[in-house]
C-alpha positions in Angstrom: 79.6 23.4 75.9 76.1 24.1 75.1 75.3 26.9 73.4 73.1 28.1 76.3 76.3 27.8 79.0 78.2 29.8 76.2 75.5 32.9 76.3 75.5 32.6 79.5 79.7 32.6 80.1 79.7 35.5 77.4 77.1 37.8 79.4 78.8 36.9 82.5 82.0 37.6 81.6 81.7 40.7 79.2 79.0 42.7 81.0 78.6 41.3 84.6 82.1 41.0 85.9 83.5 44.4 84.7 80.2 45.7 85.9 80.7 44.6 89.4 84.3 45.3 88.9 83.5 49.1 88.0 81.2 49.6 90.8 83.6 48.1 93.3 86.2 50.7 92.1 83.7 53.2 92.1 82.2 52.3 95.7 86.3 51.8 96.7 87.3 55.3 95.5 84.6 57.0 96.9 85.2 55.9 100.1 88.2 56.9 100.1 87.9 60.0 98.7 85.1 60.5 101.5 88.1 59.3 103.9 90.5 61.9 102.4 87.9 64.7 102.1 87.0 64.3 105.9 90.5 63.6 107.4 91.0 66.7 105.6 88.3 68.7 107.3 89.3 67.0 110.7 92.8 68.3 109.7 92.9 71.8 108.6 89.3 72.2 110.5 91.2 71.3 114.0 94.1 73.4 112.7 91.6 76.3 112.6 89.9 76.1 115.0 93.3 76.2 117.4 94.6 78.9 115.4 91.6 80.7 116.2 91.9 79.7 119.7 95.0 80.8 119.9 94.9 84.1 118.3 91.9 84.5 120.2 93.7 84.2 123.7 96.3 86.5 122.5 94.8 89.1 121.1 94.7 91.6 123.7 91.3 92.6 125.0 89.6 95.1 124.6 91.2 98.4 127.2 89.6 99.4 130.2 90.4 103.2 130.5 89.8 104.7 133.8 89.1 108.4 134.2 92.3 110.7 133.9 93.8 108.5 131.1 96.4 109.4 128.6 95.9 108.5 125.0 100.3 107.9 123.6 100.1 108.2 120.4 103.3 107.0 118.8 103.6 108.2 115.3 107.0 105.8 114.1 106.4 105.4 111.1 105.5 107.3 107.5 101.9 108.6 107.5 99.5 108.4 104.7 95.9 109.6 104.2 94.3 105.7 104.8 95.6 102.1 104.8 94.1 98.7 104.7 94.5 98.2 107.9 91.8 100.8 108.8 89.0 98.2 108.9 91.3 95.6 110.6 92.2 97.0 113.5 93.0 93.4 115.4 95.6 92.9 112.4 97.6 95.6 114.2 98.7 93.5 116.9 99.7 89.8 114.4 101.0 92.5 111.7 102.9 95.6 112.3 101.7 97.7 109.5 104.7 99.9 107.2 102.7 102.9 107.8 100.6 104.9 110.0 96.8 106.0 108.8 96.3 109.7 109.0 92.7 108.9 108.9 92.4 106.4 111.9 95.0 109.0 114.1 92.4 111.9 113.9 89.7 110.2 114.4 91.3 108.5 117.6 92.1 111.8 118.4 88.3 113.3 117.6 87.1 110.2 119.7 89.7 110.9 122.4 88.5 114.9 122.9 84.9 113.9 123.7 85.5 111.0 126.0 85.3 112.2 129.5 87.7 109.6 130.5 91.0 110.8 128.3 92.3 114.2 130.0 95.6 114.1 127.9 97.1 113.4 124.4 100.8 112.9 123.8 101.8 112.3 120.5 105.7 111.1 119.3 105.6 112.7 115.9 109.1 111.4 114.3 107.5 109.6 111.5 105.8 112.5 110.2 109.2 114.0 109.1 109.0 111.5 106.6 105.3 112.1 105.7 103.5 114.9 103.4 101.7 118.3 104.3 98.4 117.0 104.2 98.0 114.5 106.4 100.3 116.6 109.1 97.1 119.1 108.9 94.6 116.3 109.0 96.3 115.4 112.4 96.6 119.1 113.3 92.8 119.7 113.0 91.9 116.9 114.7 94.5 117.9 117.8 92.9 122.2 117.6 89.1 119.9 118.3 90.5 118.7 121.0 92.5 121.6 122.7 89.1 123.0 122.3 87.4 120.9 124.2 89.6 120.7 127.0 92.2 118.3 126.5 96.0 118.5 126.8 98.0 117.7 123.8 101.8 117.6 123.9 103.6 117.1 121.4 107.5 116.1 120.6 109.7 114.5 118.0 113.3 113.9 118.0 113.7 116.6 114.7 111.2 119.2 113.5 110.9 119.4 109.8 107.5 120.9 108.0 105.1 118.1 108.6 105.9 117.6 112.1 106.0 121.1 112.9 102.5 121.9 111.4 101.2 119.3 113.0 102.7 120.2 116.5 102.2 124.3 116.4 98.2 123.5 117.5 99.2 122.0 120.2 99.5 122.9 124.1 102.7 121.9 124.1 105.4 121.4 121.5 108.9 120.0 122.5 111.8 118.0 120.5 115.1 116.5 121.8 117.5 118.7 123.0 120.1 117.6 120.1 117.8 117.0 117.6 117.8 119.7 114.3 114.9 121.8 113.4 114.5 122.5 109.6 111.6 124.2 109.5 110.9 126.8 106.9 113.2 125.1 103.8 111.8 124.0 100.8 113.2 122.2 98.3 111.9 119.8 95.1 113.8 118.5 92.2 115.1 115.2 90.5 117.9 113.5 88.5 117.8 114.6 84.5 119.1 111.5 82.9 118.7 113.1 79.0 122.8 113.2 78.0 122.8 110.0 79.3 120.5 108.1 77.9 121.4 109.7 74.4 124.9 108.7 75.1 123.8 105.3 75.5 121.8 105.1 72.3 118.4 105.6 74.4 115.6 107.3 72.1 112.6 108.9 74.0 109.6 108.7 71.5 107.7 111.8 73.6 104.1 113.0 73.2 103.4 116.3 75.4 100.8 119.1 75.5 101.2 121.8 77.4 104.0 124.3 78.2 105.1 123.4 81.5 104.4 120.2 81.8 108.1 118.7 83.1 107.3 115.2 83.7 109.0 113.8 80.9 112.2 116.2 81.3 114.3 114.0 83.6 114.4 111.6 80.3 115.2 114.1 77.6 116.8 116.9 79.3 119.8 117.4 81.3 118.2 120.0 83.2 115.2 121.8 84.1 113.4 123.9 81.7 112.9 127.9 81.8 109.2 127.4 82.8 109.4 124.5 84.4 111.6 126.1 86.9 109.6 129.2 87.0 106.5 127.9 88.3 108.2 125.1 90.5 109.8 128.2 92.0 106.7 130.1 92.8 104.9 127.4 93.8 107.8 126.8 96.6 107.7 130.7 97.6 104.0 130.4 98.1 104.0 127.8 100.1 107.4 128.8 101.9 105.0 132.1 102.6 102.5 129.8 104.9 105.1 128.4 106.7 106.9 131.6 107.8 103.0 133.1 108.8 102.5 130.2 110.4 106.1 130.1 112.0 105.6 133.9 113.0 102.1 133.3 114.4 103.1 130.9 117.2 106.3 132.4 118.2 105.5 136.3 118.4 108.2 137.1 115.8 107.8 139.3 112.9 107.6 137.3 109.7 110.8 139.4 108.5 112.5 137.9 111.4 112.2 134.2 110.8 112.5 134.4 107.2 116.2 136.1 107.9 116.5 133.3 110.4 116.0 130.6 108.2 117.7 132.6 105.2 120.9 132.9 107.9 121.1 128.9 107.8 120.1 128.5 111.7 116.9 127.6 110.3 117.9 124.8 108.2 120.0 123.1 110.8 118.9 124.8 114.5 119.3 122.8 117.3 116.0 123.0 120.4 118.2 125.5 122.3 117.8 128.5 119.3 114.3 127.0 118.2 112.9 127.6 122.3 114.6 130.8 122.3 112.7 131.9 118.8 109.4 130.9 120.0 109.0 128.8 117.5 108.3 125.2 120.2 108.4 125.1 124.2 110.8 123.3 125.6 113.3 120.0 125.2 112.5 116.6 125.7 115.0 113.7 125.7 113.8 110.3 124.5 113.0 109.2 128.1 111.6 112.2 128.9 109.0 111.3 126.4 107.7 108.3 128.1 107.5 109.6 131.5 105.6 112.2 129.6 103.2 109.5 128.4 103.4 107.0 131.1 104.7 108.9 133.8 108.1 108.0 135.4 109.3 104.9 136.6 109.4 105.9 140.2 105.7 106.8 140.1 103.4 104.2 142.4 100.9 103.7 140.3 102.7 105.1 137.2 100.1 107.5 135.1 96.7 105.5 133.7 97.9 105.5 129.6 96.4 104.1 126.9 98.2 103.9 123.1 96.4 104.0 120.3 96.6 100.6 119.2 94.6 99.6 122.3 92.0 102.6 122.1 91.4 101.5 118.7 90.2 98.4 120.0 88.5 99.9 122.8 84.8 101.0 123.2 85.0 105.0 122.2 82.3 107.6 122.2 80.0 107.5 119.5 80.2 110.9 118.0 77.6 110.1 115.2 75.3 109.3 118.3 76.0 112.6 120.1 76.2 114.8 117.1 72.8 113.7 116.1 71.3 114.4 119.6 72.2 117.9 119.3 71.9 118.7 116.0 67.9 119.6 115.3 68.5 119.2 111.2 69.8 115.7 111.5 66.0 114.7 113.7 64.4 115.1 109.8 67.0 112.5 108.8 67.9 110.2 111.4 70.2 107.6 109.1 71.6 110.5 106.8 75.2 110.1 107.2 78.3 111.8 104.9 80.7 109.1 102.7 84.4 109.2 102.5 87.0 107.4 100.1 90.5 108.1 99.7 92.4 108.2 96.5 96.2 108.3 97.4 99.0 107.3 94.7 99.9 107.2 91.4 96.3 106.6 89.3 96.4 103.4 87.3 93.8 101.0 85.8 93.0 97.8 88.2 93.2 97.6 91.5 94.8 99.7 94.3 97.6 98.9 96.0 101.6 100.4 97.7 101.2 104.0 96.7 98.9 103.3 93.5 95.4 104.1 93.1 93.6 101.3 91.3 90.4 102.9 89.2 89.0 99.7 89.4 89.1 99.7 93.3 88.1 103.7 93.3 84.8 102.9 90.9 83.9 99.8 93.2 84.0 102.1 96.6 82.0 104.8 94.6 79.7 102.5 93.3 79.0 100.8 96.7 78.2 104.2 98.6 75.6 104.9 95.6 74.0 102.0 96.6 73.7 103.3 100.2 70.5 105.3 100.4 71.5 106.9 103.8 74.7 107.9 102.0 73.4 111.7 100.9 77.0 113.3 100.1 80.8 112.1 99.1 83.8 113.6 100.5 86.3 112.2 98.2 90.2 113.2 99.8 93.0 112.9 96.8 96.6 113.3 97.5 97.8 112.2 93.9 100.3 113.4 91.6 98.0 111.9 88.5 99.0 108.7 86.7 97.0 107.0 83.9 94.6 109.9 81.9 91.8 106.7 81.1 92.2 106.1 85.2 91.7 109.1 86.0 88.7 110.3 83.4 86.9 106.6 85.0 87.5 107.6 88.4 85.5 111.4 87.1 83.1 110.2 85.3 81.7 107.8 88.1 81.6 110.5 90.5 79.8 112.7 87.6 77.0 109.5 87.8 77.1 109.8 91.4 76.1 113.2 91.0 73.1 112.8 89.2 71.7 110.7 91.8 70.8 114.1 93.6 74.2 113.9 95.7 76.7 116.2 96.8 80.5 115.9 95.6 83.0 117.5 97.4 86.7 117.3 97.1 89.3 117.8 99.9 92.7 117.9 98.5 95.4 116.8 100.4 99.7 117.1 100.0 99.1 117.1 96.1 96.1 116.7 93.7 97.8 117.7 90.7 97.5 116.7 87.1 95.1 113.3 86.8 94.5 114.2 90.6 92.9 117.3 89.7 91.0 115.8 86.7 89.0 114.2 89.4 88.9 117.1 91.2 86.3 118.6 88.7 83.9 116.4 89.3 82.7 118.0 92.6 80.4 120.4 93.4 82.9 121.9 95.9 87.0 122.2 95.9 88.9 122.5 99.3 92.4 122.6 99.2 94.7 122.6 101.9 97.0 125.7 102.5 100.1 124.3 101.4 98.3 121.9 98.5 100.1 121.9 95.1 97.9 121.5 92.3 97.0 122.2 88.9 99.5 120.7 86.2 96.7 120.7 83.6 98.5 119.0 80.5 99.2 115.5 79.7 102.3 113.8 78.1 102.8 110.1 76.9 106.9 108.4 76.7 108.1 105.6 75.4 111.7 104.6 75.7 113.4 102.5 72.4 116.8 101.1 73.7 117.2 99.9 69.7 120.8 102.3 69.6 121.8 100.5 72.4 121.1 97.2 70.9 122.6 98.3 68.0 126.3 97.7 69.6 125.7 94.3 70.6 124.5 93.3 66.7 120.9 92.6 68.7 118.1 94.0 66.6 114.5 93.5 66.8 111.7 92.6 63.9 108.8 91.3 63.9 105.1 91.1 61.6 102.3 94.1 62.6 98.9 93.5 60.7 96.9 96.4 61.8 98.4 96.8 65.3 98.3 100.2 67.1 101.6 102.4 66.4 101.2 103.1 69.8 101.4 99.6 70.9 105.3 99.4 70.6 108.3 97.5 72.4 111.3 98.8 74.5 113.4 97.1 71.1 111.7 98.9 68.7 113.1 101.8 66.9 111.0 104.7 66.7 108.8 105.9 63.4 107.6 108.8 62.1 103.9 107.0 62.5 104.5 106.3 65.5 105.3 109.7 67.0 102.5 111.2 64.7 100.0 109.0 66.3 101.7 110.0 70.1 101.3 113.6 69.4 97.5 113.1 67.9 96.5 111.0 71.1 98.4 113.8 73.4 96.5 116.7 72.0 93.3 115.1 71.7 93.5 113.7 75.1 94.6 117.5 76.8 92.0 119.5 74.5 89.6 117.2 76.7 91.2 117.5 79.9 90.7 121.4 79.3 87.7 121.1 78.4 86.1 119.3 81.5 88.4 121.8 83.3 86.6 124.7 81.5 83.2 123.3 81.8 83.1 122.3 85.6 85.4 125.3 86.7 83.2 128.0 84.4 86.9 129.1 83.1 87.3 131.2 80.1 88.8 130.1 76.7 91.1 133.0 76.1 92.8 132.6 79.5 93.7 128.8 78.9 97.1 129.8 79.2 97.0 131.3 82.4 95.7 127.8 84.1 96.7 125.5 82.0 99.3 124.4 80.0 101.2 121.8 82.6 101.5 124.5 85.1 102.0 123.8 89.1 100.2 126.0 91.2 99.6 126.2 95.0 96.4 126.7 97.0 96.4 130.2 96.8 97.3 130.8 93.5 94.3 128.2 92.8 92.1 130.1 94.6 92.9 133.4 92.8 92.5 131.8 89.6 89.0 130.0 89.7 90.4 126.2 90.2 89.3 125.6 93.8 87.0 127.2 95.6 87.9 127.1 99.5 91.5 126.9 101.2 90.6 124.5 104.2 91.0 121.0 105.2 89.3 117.7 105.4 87.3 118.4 108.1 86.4 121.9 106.8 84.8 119.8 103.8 82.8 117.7 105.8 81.2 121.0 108.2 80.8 122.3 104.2 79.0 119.1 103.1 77.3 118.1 106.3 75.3 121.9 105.6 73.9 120.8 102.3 73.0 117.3 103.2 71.5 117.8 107.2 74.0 114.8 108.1 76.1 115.6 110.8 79.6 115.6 110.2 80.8 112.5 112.4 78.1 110.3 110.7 80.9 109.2 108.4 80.8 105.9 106.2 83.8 105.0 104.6 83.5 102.6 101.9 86.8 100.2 101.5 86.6 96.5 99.7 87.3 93.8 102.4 90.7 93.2 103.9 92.1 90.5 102.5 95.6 88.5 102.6 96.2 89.9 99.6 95.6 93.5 99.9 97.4 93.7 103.4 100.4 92.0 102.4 100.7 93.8 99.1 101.0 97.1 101.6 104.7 95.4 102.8 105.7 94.6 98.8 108.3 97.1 97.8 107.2 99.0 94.6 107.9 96.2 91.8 107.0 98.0 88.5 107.8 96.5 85.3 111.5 97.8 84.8 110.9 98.2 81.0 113.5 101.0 80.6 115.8 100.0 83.5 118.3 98.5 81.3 119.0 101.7 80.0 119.3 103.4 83.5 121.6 101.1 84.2 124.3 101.9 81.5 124.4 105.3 83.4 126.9 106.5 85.5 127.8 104.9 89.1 125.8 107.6 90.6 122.4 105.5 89.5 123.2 103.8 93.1 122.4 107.2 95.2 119.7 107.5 97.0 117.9 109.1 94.2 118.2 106.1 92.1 115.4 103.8 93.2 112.5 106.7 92.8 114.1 107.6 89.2 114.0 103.7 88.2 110.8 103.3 89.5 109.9 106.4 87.3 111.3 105.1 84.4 109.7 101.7 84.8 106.3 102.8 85.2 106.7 105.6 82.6 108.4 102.8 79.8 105.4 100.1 80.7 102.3 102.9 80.4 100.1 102.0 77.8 98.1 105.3 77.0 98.7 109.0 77.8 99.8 110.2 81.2 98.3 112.8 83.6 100.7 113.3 86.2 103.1 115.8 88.0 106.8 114.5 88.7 108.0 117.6 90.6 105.0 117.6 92.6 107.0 116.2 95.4 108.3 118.9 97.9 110.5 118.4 101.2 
């Protein structure tokens, strides 16, 4: 072979061939990865685009309401001030959401009373007997707007209890089945006190805790509740048991003395509709059929009554009530796009994002943040119903708001069930405090817990070690056995953390420094009492503190824009997740007694879960919660 034939073999077979090889694999894969890539599209895009088909074809349209409509409002669930669902209305139909927006009800409701074409309202309240004060009243105000315009409103439940009560005494009507029970006027709040036996289990509680009556870490040390911990829960509970016998007296004619012997007698805790009708406390009876003929009109009716429910009005095309309010209101002409923002804080504060009964500061910043941004935006209305949580959530939360402030804005805070502890921390940053008339609030102290099951370890020869260079003493595991530095450095962080919570208290409330005891130290107080003492300014609800707002800004109170991250799969079907919290401290719960399986239980373990995985010094109220 000549040596030309071999150079020209070696080229051919060393850099050539593979070449051509390579490209032909390259050219080969691509096309079918170009094959895959559009089968794919073809695939999932055809999937799509009949999925949207079909949830297009049943979705319901949008509802044609005739004039003389009824608007059925069918509260069957818990209600809360807001949900993610608010935004999403056309979820409503694929998803059936856990609980009922306050918010999105009384503004249906607002809607409803200017729209010539509803003549009547008929609410089924059951759900809120398991629902707090303050979003009853939110639903109440909105029905008193529209008795006043004219409208009808009836409503019923199958049992009365506070919420539903307050929420049915402004209307025209107020019924309830003739066997159900009204407990109207009780008051009660309290909790399991696991101290004995956790000791008894070898369960240390390494406690930080500033402030007198601050209780929240009592159900873990104590068997019992404290002297002042049970002093100001019980005033708190008269106050508020005051309201509801003025209110109680108010719509039935009776003397005050009268219902509260009533109610002390017992027929109040348990009356049936036959002794509530003949107190004057609601109207008449109404069995469950009864109330869809109320709604509907009965079967034997030809056409039976023109209704619409809420789910469909939601959907429908409403009144524009920013539209009309700023034809006749002669400041709002100077400032056509002015318009009032609103964000919700509801939960237990934590860092991150929001979710089931948790108020992310992370999520809370971003809505903030996005209604600075808003130049039309001249004034926040921020409603909290929050118990406190996480101190560094809470002083983020504030300290936007603060920044939001000194864009030349208005601040003010309606408070709703609760706004106590970390809850009322934010509360300071506004220019203005309303609080509604049965609002617990206050509980101005901090705490910090960590349980260390190390005695119960002990038993089973488990022990725990490990290598700290420089770690936080803070920074500690459920196995680890408590240290003198470690509960030195809890107590430093407590103190330092509550001397600032008083001070931002002091400073934004103009309170004075020898009468720190009488308005701090932990202690629960209701609106009133918050009132008398300098820590809100108004008693009133949320829509008092929009009228209040929409006078220092010239927007008219139904320009609202609500600021809320987008709806996503995540954040809708986190709503349905039960409450998983880290169950650090669980273990120890469950060497208790049997009676861990009550009812009670899986609130205390979710107590102790979230309370054993907290990094960092708590702001919260845990008797906060009345029924």
């Amino acid at each position: 072979m000549s040596h030309g034939h071999q150079v020209r073999s070696f080229i051919t077979n060393t850099l050539f061939r593979p070449g051509l090889e390579t490209a032909r694999l390259i050219i080969s894969g691509a096309i079918t990865t170009g094959r895959g890539i559009v089968a794919f599209l073809l695939k999932w895009g055809l999937l799509s685009v009949i999925f949207v088909g079909v949830a297009y074809l049943l979705t319901p349209k949008p509802a044609k309401i005739e004039h003389g409509t009824t608007l059925f409002v069918n509260i069957d669930k818990p209600v809360i001030e807001a949900t993610p669902f608010d935004h999403v209305p056309w979820l409503k139909f694929w998803i059936d959401p856990p609980k009922h927006s306050a918010s999105l009800i009384a503004e249906a409701i607002k809607d409803a009373a200017v729209d010539d074409r509803i003549v009547r309202i008929v609410i089924a309240a059951d759900g809120l007997n398991l629902s707090g004060t303050g979003p009853a009243l939110r639903i109440a105000s909105a029905i008193m707007k529209a008795r006043s315009l004219g409208v009808e409103v009836v409503v019923t439940a199958s049992n009365h209890t506070n919420a539903s009560w307050l929420t049915g005494k402004a209307a025209d009507k107020l019924l309830m089945d003739p066997m159900g029970h009204f407990s109207v006027g009780g008051l009660k709040s309290g909790t399991l006190y696991f101290g004995e036996a956790l000791r008894a289990h070898g369960v240390e509680i390494v406690v930080g805790k500033a402030g007198v009556f601050k209780n929240a870490i009592e159900p873990y040390t104590e068997n019992g509740m404290s002297d002042e911990a049970r002093l100001a829960l019980t005033r708190t509970l008269a106050g508020q048991q005051e309201i509801l016998i003025s209110e109680m007296a108010a719509r039935s004619g009776q003397s005050p003395e009268k219902v509260k012997s009533w109610i002390k007698a017992g027929v109040g805790n348990r009356g049936h509709a036959s002794e509530a009708i003949e107190m004057g406390l609601i109207d008449g009876e109404a069995k469950s059929y009864e109330v869809f003929d109320l709604a509907f009109g009965p079967p034997t009716d030809r056409p039976i009554n023109k209704t619409v429910v809420l789910e469909s009005y939601l959907g429908a095309k409403r009144p524009d009530r920013c539209a009309l309010a700023r034809e006749k209101d002669e400041r709002a002409a100077l400032k056509e796009e002015a318009s009032i923002g609103s964000i919700v804080i509801e939960g237990v504060l934590r860092s991150g994002k929001s979710g089931d009964g948790v108020a992310g500061a992370g999520t809370v910043v971003s809505e903030i943040e996005s209604l600075a941004r808003i130049a039309a935006v001249k004034g926040l209305v921020v409603r909290i119903n929050s118990p406190g949580g996480d101190a560094q959530a809470a002083e983020m939360i504030r300290a936007s708001l603060e920044r939001y402030k000194s864009l030349g804005r208005t601040v003010v805070v309606s408070m709703g069930t609760t706004a106590a502890s970390g809850g009322y921390w934010i509360a300071t940053a506004a220019d203005y405090i309303f609080a509604e008339p049965t609002t617990i609030t206050g509980s101005i102290g901090v705490f910090s817990m960590r349980p260390s099951v190390a005695g119960l370890l002990d038993r089973f020869d488990v022990a725990w070690d490990g290598v700290s260079i420089d770690a936080p003493s803070r920074y500690t595991t459920l196995g680890e056995p408590p240290s003198d530095l470690e509960e030195a450095a809890t107590t430093r962080e407590v103190e330092a953390i509550y001397k600032k919570f008083v001070e931002i208290v002091r400073n934004a409330r103009g309170m004075e420094d020898a009468e720190e005891a009488t308005w701090a130290e932990g202690r629960i107080w209701n609106a009133s009492d918050a009132l008398n003492i300098g820590l809100i300014d108004e008693i009133g609800g949320v829509d008092d503190a929009m009228a209040f707002l929409s006078g220092r800004t010239a927007a008219p109170s139904a320009c609202v824009k609500v600021s809320r991250p987008p709806a996503t799969a995540g954040s809708v079907l986190s709503s349905f997740a039960p409450m998983s919290e880290a169950r650090l401290g669980l273990a120890a719960i469950e060497w208790t007694a049997r009676v861990s399986q009550r009812a009670s239980y899986p609130k205390i373990a979710d107590e102790v879960g979230m309370l054993a995985r907290g990094r960092g010094v708590q702001a919260r109220c845990l008797l906060c919660e009345v029924n």
